[in-house]
N, C-alpha and C positions, 0 to 999 in steps of 0.2 A: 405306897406300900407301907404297911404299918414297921416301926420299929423291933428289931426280934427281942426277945426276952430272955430271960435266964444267962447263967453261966459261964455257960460251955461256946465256943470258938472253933473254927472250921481248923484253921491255922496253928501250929504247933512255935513255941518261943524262937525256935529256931529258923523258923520260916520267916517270922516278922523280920528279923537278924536280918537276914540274908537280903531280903528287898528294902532293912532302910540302909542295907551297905548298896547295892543295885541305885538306889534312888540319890545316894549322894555319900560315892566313894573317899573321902574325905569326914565323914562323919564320926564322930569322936566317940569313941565306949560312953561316955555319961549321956550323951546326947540319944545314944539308942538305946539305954536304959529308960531314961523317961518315953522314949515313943512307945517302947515295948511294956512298959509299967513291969519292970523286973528291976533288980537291983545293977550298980555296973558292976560287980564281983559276978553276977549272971550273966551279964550283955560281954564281959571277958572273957569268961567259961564258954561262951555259946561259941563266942568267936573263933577261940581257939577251936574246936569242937571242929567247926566251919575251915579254916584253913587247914587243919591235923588232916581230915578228909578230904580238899580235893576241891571243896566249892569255890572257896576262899584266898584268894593272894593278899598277904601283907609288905606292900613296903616300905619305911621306914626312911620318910622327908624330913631332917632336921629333928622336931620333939615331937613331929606328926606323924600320925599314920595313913598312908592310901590306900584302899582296899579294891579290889576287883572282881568281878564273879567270874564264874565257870562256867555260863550257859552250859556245857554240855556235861555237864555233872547229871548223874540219872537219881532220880527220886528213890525215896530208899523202902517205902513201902512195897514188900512181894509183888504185889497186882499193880504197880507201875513201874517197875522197874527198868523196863524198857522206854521209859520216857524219859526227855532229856529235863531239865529244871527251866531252860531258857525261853522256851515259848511259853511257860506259867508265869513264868519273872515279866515279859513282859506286857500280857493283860493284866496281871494286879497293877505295875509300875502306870500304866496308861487306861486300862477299860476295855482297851481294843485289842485284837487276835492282829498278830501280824497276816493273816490272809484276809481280814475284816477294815479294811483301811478304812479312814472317813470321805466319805462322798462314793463306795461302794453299795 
């Protein structure tokens, strides 16, 4: 499959946030600034953004932070609304659909 081109991104900044918090609850605001190529004053802001609403739990290890998702946080676009975030979290997080197992 050829490389895609141009600009534009399926996934909104906030989205990236949210699965490299999914992918390694323990990850550090500068740490998902660079995955995210946003600044960490952005990757704080989104955060916050992320636990203010419902997705997101912060708790607060010594000078670290632990994060947690909300699988059943519902996507905020009208036309999905009725969906929960968790089953998308975890085919980006893996590839695979949790009804799509491997050796299915």
């Amino acid at each position: 499959m050829n490389e895609p081109t141009g600009t534009w991104v399926f996934l909104t900044n906030h989205a990236h946030v949210l699965l490299s918090v999914a992918r390694d609850p323990e990850i550090r605001a500068r740490d998902i600034a660079v995955q995210v190529g946003v600044t960490e004053r952005a990757a704080q802001r989104i955060l916050a953004d992320l636990v203010e609403n419902g997705y997101v739990t912060k708790t607060k290890i010594g000078r670290r932070n632990r994060y947690g998702v909300n699988p059943k946080g519902r996507l905020r676009h009208p036309v999905f609304r009725d969906f929960q975030i968790g089953p998308l979290l975890e085919v980006l997080k893996t590839g695979v659909s949790q009804d799509e197992q491997p050796g299915d």
